[in-house]
VMD Tcl script that builds the backbone (N, CA, C; Angstrom):
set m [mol new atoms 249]
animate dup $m
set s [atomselect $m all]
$s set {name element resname resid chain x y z} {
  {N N UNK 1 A -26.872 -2.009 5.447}
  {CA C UNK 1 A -26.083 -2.675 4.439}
  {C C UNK 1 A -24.817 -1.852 4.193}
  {N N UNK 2 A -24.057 -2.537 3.920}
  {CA C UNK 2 A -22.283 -1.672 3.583}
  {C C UNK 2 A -22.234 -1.661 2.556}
  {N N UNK 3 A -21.433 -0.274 2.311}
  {CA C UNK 3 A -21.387 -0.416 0.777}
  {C C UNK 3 A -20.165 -0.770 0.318}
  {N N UNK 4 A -19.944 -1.807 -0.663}
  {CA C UNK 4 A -18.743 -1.918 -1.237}
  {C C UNK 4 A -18.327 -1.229 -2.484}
  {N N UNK 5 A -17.379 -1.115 -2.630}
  {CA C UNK 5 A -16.699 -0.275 -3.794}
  {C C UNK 5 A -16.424 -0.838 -4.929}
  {N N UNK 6 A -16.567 -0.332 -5.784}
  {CA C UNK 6 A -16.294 -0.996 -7.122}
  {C C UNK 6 A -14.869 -1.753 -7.498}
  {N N UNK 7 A -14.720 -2.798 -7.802}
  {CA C UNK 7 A -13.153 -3.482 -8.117}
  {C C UNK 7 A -12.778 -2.860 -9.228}
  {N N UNK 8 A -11.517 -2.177 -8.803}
  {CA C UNK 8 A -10.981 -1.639 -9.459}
  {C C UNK 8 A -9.144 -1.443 -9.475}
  {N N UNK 9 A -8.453 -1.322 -10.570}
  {CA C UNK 9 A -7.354 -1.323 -9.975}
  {C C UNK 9 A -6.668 -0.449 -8.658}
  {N N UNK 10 A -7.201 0.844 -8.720}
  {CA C UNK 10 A -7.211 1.911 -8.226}
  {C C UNK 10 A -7.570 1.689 -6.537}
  {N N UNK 11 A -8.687 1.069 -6.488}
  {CA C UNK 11 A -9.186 0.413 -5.209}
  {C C UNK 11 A -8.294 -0.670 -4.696}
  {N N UNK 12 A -7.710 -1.349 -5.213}
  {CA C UNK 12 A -7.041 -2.764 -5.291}
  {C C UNK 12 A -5.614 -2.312 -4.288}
  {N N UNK 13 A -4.928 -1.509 -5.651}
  {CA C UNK 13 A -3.899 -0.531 -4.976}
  {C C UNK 13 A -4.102 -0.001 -3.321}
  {N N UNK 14 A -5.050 0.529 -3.051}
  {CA C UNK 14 A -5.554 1.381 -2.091}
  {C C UNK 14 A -5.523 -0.002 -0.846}
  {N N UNK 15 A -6.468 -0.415 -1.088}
  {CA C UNK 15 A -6.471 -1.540 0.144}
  {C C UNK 15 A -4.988 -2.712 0.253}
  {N N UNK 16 A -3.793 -2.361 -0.788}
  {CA C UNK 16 A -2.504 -3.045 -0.518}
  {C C UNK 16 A -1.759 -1.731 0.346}
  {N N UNK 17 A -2.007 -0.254 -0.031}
  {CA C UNK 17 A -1.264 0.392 0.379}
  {C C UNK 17 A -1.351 0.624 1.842}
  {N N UNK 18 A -2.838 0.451 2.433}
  {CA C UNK 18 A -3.344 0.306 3.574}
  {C C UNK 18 A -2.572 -0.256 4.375}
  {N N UNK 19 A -2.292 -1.705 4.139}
  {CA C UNK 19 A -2.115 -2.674 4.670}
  {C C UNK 19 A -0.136 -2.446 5.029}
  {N N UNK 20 A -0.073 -1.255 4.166}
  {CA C UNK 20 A 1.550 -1.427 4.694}
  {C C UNK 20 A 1.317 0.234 5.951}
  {N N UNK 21 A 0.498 0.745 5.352}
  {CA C UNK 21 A 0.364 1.792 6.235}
  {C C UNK 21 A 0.243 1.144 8.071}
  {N N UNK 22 A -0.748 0.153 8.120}
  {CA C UNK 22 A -1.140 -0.237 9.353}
  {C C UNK 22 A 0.130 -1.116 9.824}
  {N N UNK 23 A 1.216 -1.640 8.877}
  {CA C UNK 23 A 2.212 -2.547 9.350}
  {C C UNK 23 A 3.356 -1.296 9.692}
  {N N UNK 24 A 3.364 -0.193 8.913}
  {CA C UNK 24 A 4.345 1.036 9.295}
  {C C UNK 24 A 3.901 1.866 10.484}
  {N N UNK 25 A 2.447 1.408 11.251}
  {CA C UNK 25 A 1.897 1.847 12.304}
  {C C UNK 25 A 1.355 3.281 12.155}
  {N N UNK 26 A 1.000 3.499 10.742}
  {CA C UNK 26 A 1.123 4.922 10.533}
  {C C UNK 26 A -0.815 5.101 10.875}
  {N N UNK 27 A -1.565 3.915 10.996}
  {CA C UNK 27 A -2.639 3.446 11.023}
  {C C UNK 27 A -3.185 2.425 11.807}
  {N N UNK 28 A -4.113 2.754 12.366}
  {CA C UNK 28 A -4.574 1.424 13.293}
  {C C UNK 28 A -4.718 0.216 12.817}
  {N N UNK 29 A -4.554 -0.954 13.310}
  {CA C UNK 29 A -5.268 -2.052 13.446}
  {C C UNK 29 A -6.782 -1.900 12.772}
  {N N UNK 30 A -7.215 -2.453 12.059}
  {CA C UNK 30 A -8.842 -2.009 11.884}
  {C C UNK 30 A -9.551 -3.311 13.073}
  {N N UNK 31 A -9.078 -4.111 13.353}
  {CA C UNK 31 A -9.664 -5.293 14.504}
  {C C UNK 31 A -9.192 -4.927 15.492}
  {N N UNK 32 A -7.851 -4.813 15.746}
  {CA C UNK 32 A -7.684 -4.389 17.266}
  {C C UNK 32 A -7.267 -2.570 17.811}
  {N N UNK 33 A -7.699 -2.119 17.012}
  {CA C UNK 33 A -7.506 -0.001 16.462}
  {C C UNK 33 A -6.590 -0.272 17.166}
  {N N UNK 34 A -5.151 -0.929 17.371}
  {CA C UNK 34 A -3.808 -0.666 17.796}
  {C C UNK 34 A -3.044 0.001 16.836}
  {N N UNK 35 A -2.214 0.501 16.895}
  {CA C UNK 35 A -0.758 0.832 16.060}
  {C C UNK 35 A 0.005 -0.075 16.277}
  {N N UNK 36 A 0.741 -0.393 15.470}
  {CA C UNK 36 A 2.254 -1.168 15.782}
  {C C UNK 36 A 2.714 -1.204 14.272}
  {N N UNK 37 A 4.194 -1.190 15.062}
  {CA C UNK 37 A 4.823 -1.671 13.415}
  {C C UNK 37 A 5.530 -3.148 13.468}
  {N N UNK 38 A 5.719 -3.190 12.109}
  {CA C UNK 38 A 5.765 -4.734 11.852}
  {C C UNK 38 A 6.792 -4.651 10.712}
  {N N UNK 39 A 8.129 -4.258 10.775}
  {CA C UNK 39 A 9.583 -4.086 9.901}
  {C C UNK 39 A 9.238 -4.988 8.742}
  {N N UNK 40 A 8.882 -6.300 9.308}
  {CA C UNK 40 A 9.053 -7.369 8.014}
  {C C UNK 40 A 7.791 -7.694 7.082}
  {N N UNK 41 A 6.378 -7.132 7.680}
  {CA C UNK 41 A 5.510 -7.097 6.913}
  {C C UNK 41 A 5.462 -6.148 6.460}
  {N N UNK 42 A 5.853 -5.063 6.488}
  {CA C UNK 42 A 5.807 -3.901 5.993}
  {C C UNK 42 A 6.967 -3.567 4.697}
  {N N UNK 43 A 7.889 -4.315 4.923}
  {CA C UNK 43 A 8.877 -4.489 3.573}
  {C C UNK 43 A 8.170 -5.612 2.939}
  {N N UNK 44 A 7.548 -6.806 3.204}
  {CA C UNK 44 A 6.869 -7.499 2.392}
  {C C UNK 44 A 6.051 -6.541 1.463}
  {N N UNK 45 A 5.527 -5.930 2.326}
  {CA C UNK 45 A 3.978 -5.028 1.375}
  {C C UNK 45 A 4.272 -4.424 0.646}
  {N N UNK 46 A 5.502 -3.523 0.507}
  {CA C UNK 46 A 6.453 -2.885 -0.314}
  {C C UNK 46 A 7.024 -3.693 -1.407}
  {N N UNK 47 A 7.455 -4.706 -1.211}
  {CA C UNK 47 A 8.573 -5.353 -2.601}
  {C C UNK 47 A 6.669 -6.011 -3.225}
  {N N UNK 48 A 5.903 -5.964 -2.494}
  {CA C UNK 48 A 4.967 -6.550 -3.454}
  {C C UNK 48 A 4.082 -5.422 -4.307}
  {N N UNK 49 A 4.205 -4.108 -3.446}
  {CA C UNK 49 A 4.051 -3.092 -4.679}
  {C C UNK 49 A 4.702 -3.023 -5.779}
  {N N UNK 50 A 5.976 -3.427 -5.308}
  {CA C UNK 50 A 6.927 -3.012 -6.285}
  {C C UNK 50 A 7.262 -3.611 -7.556}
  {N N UNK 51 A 7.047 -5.006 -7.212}
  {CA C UNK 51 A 6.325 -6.198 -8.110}
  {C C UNK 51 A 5.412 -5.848 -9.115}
  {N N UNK 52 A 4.130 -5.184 -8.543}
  {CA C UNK 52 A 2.639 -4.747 -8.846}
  {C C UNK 52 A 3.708 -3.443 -10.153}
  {N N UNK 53 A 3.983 -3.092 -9.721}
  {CA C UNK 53 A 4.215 -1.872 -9.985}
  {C C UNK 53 A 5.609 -1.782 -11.097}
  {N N UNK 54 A 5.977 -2.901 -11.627}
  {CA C UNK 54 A 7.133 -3.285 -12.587}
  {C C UNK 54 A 6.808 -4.531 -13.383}
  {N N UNK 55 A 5.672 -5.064 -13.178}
  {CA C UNK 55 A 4.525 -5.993 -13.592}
  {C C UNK 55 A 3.653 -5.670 -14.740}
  {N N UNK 56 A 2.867 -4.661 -13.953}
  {CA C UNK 56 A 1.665 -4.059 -15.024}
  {C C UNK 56 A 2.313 -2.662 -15.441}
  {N N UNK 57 A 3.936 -2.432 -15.419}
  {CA C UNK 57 A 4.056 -1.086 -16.395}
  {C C UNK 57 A 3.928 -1.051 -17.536}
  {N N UNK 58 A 3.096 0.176 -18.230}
  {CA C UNK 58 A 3.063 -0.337 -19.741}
  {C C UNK 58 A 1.236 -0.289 -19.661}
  {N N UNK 59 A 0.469 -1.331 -18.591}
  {CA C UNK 59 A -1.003 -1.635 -18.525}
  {C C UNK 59 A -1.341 -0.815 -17.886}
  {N N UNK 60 A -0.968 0.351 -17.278}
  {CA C UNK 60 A -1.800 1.660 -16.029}
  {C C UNK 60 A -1.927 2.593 -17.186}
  {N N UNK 61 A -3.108 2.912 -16.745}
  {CA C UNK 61 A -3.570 4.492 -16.795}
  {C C UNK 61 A -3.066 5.318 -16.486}
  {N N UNK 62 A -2.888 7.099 -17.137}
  {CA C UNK 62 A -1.798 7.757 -16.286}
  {C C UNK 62 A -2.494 8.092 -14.754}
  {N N UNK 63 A -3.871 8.232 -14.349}
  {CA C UNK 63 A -3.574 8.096 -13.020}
  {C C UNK 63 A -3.690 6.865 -12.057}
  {N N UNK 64 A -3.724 5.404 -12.498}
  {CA C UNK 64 A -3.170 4.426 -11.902}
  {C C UNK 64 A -1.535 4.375 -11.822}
  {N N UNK 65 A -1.038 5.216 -12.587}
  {CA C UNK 65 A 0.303 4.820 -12.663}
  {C C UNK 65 A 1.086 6.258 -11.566}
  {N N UNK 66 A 0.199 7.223 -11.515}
  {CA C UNK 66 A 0.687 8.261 -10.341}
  {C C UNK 66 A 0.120 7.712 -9.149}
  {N N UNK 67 A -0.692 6.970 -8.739}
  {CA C UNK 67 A -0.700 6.681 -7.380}
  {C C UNK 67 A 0.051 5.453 -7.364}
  {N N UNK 68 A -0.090 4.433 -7.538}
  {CA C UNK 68 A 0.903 3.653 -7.886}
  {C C UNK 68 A 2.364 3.712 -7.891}
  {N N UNK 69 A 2.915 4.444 -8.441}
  {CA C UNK 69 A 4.663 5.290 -8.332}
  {C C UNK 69 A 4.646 5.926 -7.137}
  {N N UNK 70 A 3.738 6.654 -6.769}
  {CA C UNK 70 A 3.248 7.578 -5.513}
  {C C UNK 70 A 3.839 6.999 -4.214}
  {N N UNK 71 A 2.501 6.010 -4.085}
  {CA C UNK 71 A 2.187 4.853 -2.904}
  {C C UNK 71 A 3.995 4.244 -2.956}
  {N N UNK 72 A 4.344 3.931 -3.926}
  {CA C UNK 72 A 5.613 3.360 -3.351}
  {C C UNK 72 A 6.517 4.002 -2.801}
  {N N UNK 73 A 6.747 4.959 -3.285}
  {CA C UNK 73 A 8.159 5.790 -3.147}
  {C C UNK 73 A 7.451 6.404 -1.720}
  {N N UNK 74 A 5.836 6.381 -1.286}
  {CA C UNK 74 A 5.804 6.801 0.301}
  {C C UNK 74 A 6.100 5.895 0.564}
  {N N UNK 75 A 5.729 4.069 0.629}
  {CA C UNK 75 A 5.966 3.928 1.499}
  {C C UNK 75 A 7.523 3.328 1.799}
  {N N UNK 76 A 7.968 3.302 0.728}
  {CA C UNK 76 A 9.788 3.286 0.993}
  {C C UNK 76 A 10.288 3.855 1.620}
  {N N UNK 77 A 9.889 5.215 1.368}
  {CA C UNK 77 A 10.181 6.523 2.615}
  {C C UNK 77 A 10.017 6.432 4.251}
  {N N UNK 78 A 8.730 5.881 3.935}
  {CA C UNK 78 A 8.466 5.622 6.034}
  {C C UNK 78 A 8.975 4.790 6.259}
  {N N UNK 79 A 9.167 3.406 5.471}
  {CA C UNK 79 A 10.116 2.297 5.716}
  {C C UNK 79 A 11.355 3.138 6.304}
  {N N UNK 80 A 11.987 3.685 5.124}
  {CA C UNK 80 A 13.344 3.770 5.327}
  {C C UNK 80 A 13.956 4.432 6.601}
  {N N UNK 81 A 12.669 5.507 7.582}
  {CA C UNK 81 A 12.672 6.505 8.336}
  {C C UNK 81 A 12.763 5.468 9.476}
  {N N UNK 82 A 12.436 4.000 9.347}
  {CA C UNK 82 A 12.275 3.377 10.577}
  {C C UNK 82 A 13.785 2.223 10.844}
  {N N UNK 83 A 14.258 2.424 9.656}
  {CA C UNK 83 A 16.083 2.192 10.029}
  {C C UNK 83 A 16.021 0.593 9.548}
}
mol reanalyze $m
mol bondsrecalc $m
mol representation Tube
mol addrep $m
């Protein structure tokens, strides 16, 4: 049996930040363990943190709100490294 993780914002966060990690290729594929990057899903995944993240300010916890601020400003960074 697998274990699933508790829903949580914290978790929530985590499996969006993933998802730009594997589009910035910084991470495999979890179906096909490829790398690749993907410019336009990967700025999608970003403006929708960023959303997330200018949305619920005010509703985070201070450490939902450090990974959260965190996670973005990385992945803006690897974005930005890829031109």
């Amino acid at each position: 049996m697998s274990h699933v993780p508790p829903a949580s914002f914290l978790n929530f966060l985590g499996g969006i930040g993933a998802q730009g990690l594997i589009h910035l290729g910084a991470l495999p594929h979890p179906v096909t363990g490829e790398r690749a990057v993907d410019r336009e899903l990967a700025r999608y995944t970003v403006d929708l943190l960023g959303i997330l993240e200018e949305k619920s300010r005010g509703n985070r916890t201070p450490e939902e709100d450090t990974y959260l601020v965190g996670m973005v400003d990385d992945l803006r960074a690897k974005l930005a490294k890829l031109g």
